[in-house]
TIVEX-368439 format. One record per residue (C-alpha): residue number from 0; x, y, z. Coordinates in steps of 0.25 Angstrom, whole numbers, plus 5000, padded with zeros to 4 digits. Example, Ala and Ser with C-alpha at 12.3 -4.5 7.8 and 13.67 -1.06 7.14 Angstrom:
2
@seq=0; c1=5049; c2=4982; c3=5031;
@seq=1; c1=5055; c2=4996; c3=5029;
***
This chain:
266
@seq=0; c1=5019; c2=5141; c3=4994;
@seq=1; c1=5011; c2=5131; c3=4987;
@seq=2; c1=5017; c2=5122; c3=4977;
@seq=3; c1=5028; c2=5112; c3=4976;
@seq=4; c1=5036; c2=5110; c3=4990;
@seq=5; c1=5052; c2=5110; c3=4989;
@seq=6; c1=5057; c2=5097; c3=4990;
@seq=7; c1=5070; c2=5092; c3=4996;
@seq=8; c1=5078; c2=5081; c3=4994;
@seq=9; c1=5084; c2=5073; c3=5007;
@seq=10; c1=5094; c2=5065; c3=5005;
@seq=11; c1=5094; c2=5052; c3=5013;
@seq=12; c1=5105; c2=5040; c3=5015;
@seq=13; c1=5093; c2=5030; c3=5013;
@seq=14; c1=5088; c2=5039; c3=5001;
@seq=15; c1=5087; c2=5036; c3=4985;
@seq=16; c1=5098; c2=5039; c3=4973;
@seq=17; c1=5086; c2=5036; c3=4965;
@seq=18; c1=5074; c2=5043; c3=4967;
@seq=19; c1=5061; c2=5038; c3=4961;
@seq=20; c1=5053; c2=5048; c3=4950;
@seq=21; c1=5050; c2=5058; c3=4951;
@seq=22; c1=5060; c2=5063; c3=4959;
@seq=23; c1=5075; c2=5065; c3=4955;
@seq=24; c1=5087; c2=5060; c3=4963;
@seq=25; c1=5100; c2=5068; c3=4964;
@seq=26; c1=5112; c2=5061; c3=4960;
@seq=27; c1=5119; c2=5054; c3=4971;
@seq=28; c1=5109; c2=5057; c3=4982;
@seq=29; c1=5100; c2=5049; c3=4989;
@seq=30; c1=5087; c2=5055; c3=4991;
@seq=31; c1=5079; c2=5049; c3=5003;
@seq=32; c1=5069; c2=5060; c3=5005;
@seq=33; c1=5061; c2=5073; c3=4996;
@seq=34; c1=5055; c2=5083; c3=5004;
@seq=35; c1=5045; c2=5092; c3=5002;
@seq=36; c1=5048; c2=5105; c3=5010;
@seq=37; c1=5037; c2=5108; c3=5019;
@seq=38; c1=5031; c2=5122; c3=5015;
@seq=39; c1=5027; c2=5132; c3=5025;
@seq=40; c1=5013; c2=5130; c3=5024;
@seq=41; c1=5013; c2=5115; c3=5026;
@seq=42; c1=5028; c2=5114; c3=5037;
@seq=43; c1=5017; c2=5100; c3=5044;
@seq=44; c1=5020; c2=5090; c3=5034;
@seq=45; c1=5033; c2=5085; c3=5024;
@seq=46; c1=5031; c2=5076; c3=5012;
@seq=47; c1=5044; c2=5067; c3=5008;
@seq=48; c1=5046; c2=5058; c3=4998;
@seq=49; c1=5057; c2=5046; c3=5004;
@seq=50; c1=5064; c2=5039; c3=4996;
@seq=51; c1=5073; c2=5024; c3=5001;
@seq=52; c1=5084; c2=5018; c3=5000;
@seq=53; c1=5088; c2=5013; c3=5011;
@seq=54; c1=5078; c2=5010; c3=5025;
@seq=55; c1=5076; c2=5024; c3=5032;
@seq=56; c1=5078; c2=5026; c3=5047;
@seq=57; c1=5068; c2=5017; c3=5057;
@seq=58; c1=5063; c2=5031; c3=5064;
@seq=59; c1=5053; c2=5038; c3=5069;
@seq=60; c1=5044; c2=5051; c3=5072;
@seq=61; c1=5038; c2=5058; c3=5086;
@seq=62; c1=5025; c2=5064; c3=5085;
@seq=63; c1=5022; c2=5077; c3=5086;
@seq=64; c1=5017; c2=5073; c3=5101;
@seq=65; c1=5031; c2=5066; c3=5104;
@seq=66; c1=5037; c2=5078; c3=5098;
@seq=67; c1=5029; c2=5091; c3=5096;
@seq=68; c1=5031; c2=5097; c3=5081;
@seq=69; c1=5039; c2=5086; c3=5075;
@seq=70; c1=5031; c2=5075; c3=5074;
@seq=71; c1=5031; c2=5068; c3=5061;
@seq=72; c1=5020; c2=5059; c3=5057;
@seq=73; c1=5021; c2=5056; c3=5042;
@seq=74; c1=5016; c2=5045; c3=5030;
@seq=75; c1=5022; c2=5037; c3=5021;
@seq=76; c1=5017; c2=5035; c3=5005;
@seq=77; c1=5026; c2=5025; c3=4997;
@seq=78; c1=5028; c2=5030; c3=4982;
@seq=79; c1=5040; c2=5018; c3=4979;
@seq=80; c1=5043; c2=5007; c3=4985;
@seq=81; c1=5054; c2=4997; c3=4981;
@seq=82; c1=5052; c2=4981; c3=4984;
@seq=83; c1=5052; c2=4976; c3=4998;
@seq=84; c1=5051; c2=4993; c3=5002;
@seq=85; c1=5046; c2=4994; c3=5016;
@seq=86; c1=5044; c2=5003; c3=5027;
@seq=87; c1=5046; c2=5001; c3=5043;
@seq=88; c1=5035; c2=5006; c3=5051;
@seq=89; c1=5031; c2=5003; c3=5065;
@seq=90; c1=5037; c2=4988; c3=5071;
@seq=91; c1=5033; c2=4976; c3=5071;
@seq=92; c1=5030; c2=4974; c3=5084;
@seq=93; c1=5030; c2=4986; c3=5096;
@seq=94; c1=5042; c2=4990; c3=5102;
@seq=95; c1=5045; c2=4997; c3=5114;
@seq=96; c1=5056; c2=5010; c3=5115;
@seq=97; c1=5066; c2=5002; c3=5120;
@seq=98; c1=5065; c2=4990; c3=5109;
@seq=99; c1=5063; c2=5002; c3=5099;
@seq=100; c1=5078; c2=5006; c3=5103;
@seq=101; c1=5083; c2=4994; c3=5105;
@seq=102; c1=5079; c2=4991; c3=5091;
@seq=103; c1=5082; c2=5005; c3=5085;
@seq=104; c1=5096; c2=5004; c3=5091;
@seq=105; c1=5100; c2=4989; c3=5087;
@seq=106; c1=5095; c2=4991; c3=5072;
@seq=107; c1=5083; c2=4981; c3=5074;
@seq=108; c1=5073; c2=4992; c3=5074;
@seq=109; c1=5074; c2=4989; c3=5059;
@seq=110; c1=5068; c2=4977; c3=5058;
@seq=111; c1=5058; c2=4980; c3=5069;
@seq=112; c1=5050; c2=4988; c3=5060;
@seq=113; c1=5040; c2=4985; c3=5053;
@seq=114; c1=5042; c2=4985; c3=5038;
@seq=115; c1=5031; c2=4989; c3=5030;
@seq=116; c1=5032; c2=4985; c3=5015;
@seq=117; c1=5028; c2=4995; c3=5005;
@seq=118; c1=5024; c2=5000; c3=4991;
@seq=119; c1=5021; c2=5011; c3=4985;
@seq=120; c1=5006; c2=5018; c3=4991;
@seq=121; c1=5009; c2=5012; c3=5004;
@seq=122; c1=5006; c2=5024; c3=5014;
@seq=123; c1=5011; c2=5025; c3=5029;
@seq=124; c1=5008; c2=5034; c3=5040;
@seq=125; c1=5016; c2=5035; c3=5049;
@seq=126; c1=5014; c2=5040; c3=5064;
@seq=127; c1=5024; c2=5047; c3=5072;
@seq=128; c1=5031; c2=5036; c3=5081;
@seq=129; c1=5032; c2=5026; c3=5070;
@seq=130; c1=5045; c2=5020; c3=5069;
@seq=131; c1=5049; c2=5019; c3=5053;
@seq=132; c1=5057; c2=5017; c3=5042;
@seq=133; c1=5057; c2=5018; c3=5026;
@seq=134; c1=5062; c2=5007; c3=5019;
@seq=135; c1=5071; c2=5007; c3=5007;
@seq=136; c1=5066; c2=5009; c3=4994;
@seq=137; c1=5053; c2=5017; c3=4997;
@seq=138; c1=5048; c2=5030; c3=4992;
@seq=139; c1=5036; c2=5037; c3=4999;
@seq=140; c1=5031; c2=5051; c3=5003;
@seq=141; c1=5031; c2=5054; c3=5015;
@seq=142; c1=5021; c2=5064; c3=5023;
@seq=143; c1=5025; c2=5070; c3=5037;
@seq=144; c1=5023; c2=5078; c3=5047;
@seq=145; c1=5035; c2=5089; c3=5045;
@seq=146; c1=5046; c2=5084; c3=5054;
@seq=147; c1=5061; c2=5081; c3=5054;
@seq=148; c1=5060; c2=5072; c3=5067;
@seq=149; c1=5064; c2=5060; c3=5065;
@seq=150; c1=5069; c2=5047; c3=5076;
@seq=151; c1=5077; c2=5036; c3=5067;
@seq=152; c1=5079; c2=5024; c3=5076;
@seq=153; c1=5087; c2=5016; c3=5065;
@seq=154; c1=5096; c2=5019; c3=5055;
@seq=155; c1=5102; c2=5006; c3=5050;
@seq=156; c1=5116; c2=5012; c3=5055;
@seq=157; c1=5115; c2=5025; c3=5045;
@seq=158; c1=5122; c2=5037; c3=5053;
@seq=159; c1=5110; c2=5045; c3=5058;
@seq=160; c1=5107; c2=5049; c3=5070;
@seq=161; c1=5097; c2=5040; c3=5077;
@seq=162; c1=5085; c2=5045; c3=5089;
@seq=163; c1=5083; c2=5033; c3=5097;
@seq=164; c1=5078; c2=5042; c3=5109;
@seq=165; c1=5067; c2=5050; c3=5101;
@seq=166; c1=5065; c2=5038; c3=5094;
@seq=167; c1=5059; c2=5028; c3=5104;
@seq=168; c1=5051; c2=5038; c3=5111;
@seq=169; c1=5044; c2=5041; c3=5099;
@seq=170; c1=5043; c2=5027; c3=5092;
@seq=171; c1=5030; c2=5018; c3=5093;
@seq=172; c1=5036; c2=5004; c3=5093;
@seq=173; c1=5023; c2=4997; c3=5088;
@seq=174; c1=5020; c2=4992; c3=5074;
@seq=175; c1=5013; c2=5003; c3=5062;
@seq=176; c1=4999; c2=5004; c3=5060;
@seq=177; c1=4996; c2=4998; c3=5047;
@seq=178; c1=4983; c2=5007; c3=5047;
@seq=179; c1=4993; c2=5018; c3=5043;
@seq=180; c1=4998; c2=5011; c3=5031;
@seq=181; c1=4990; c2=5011; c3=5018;
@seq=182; c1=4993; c2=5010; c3=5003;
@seq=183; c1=4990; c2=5021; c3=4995;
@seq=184; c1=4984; c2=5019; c3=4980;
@seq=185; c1=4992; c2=5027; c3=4969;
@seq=186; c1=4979; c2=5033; c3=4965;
@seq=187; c1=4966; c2=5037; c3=4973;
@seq=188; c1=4964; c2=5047; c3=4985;
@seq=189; c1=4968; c2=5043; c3=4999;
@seq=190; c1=4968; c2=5048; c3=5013;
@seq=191; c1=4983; c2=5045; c3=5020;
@seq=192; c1=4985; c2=5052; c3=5033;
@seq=193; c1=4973; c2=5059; c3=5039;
@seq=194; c1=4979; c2=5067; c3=5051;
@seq=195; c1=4982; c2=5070; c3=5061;
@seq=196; c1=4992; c2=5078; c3=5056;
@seq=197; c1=4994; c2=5076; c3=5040;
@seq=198; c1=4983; c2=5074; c3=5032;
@seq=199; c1=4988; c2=5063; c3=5016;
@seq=200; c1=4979; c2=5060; c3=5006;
@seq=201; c1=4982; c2=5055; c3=4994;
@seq=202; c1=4973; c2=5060; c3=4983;
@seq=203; c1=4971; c2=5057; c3=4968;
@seq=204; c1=4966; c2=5071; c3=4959;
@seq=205; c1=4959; c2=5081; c3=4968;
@seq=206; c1=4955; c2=5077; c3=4982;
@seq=207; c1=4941; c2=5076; c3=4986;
@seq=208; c1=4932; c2=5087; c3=4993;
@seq=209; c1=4934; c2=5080; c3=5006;
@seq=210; c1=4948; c2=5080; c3=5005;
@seq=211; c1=4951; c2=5094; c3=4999;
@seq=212; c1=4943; c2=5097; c3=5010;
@seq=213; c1=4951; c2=5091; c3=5019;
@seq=214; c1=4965; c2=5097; c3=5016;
@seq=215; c1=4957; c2=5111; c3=5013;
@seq=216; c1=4964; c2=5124; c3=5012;
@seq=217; c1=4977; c2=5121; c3=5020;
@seq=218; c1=4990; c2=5118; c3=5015;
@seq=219; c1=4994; c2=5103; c3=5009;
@seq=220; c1=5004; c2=5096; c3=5002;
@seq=221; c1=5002; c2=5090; c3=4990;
@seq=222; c1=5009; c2=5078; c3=4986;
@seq=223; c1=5008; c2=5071; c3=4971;
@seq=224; c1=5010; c2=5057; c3=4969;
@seq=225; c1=5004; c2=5057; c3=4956;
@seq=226; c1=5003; c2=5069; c3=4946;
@seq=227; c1=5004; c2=5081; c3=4948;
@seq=228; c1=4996; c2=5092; c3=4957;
@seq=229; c1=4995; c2=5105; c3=4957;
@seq=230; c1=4995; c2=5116; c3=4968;
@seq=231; c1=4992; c2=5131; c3=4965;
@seq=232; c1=4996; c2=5128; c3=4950;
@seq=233; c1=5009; c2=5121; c3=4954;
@seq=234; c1=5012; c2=5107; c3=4951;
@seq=235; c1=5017; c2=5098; c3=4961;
@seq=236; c1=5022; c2=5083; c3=4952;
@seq=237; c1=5025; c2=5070; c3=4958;
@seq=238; c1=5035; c2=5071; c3=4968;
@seq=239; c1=5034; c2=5083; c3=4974;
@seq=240; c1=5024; c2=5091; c3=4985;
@seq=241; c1=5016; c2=5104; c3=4984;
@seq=242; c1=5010; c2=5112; c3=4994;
@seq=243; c1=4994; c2=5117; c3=4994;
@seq=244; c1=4990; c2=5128; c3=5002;
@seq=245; c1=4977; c2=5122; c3=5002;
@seq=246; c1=4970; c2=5112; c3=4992;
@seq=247; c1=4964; c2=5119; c3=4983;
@seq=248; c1=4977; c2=5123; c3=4977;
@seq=249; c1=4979; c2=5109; c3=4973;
@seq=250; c1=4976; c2=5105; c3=4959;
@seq=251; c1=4975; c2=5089; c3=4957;
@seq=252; c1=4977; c2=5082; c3=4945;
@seq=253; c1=4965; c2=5073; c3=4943;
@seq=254; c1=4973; c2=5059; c3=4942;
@seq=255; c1=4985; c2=5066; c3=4951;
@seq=256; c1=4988; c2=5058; c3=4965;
@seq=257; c1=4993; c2=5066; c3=4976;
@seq=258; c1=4996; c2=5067; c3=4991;
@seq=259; c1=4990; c2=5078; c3=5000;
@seq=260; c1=4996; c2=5081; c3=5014;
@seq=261; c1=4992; c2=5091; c3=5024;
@seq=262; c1=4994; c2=5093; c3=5039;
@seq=263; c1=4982; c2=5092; c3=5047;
@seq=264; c1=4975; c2=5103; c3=5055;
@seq=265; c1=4978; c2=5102; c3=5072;
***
């Protein structure tokens, strides 16, 4: 059904007490993650908000070639970010599968990353095989391709369960393409991820001809960052997600901002 998605909140031991407006945080629990329930029409593609305190897990994702059906390919859009805030993406330097476990194995992996400094609009795609990690004190959306698969290589000695196997035979050990990353304005229409699986755009009031085209009368999501939107008559506010059966049900405020996502066509 169109309108607003149920949400979840996930509770994470790098997760936050303090949860930034205009979400609410639950007395004595630390909140690392919102989900927004992927609906029957749309199952491709999940939208998170993720919130730090503490590093996340170095890890990574197959591809949907490495591993058929669970895939995850997904993007980054930082909302807040604390001083010195940072995220590790790709290395330094390439690494082979054998230094890569080595590394993962003797906690230097850490330090082999490369550690991107960021504020809020800095926007990050990020391929399957792309070793990573979210730093502390970072909130952003994130926009994936709907799969729980997930290899942590490192931990810094929390009790989870690591996969050094899967890991490394999935992992690229070379440095992230910067042509991936780009800052994002508050205000203004842009074009994030263009295929080949998702489509993101960010988009201030209604969307262009071309555009509207573009996403035409299949299913989206429809995230606010500014304003509210709404879709058949329901209004979706900051922080939350909505799902369109098809764009024309999706009534823009003229000085609203908001995020559109949609899976692309094989």
């Amino acid at each position: 059904m169109n309108g607003s998605l149920p949400t979840r909140e996930v509770e994470k031991p790098w997760g936050r007490e303090d949860l930034p407006a205009p979400f609410h945080s639950p007395v004595g629990r630390r909140i690392g993650e919102i989900w927004f329930e992927p609906p029957p029409e749309l199952p491709e593609l999940l939208v998170k908000y993720i919130f730090t305190s503490e590093k996340l897990s170095v890890q990574v994702h197959p591809s949907d070639e490495q591993l058929p059906g669970h895939g995850k390919e997904e993007c980054w859009l930082v909302v807040d970010a604390e001083p010195n805030a940072s995220l590790g993406i790709g290395f330094h330097e390439p690494l082979g599968r054998d230094a890569l476990r080595e590394a993962a194995i003797h906690g230097q992996i850490e330090q082999l990353l490369e550690w991107h400094s960021v504020r809020p609009g800095d926007f990050f795609f990020i391929p399957a095989g792309t070793v990573h990690a979210i730093g502390a004190g970072v909130s952003l959306i994130e926009v994936q391709q709907n799969s729980d698969i997930t290899y942590r290589l490192y931990d810094y000695g929390r009790p989870r369960e690591l996969h050094l196997d899967e890991a490394v035979v999935v992992a690229r050990g070379e440095p992230y393409d910067e042509k991936l990353r780009r800052w994002v304005p508050p205000r203004g229409s842009a074009a994030l991820v263009d295929g080949p699986l998702f489509r993101l755009n960010q988009v201030e009031g209604a969307p262009g001809n071309a555009l509207a085209a573009l996403y035409g009368s299949n299913p989206l999501l429809v995230i606010p960052r500014e304003g509210p939107v709404h879709i058949a008559g329901r209004e979706i506010t900051t922080g939350g997600c909505g799902l369109a059966l098809d764009i024309g049900e999706v009534e823009f405020a003229s000085s609203g901002v908001c995020l559109l996502a949609q899976p692309c066509g094989p």
